[in-house]
C-alpha positions in Angstrom: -32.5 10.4 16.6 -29.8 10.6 14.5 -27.8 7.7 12.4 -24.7 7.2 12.2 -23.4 6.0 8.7 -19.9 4.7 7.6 -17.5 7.7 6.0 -14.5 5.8 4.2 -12.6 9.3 3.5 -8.9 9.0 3.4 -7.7 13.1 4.1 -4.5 14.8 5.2 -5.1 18.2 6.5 -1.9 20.4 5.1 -0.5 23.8 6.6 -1.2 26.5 3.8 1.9 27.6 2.6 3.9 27.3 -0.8 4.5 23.8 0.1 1.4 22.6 0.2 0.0 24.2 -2.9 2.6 22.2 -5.2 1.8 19.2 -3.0 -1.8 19.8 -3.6 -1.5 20.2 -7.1 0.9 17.5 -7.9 -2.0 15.2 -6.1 -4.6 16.7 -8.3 -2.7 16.0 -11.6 -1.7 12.6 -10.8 -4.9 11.1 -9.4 -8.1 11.8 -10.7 -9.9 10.6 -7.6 -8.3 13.4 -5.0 -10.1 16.8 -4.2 -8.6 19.7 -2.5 -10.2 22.0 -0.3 -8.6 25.2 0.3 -9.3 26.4 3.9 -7.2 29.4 3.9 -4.8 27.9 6.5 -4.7 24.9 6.2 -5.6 22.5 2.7 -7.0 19.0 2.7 -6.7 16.8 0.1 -9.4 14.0 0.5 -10.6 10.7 -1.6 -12.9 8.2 -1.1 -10.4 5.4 -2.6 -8.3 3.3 -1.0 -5.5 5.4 0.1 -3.7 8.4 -0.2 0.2 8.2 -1.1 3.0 10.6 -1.0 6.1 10.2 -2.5 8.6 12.1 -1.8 10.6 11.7 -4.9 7.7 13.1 -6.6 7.1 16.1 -4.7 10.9 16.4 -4.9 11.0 16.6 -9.1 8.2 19.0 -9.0 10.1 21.5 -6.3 13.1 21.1 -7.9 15.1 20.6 -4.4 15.3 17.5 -2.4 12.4 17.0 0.0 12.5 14.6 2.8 9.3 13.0 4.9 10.6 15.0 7.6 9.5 17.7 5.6 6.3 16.3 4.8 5.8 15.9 8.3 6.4 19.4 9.2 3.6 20.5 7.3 1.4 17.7 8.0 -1.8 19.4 10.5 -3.5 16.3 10.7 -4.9 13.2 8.9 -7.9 10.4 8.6 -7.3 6.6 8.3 -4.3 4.9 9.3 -0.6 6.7 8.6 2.2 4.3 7.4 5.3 6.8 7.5 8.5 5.3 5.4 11.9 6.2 4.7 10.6 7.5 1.1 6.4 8.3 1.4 3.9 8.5 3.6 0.8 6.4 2.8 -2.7 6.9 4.6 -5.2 4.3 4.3 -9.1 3.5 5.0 -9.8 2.6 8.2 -12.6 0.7 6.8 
């Protein structure tokens, strides 16, 4: 019989793609608590903490072009906690 145990990871699921990578890697370089698996297709970029926030001014400076949640969105494959989608980031949290 098997037990099920609590699993507070916060993830969003990303299409591969140029996008992606500098999303993932922007992530990676501003929070030490974020880990990114590449699946070939698609990349996830998990944590334990709290939440996971995107800005899109952020991910903006880095691409050097304006980028919109729209866009986020349009890359977005799928997600675990709760989503929060605003006019200028998306936020996932814990569903704990």
């Amino acid at each position: 019989m098997s037990t099920i145990k609590a699993n507070h990871t916060v993830s969003a699921k990303l299409m591969g793609g140029e996008e992606s990578g500098i999303i993932c890697d922007l992530m990676e370089e501003l929070f030490d608590h974020v880990d990114v698996i590449d699946s070939g297709a698609y990349v996830s970029i998990e944590t334990q903490e709290e939440e996971l926030v995107f800005e899109m001014a952020e991910i903006a400076e880095v691409m050097g072009h304006s980028y919109s949640v729209s866009n986020f969105l349009a890359i977005l494959a799928t997600y675990k906690g709760f989503i929060e989608v605003n006019d200028d980031n998306v936020t996932i949290r814990n569903n704990g």
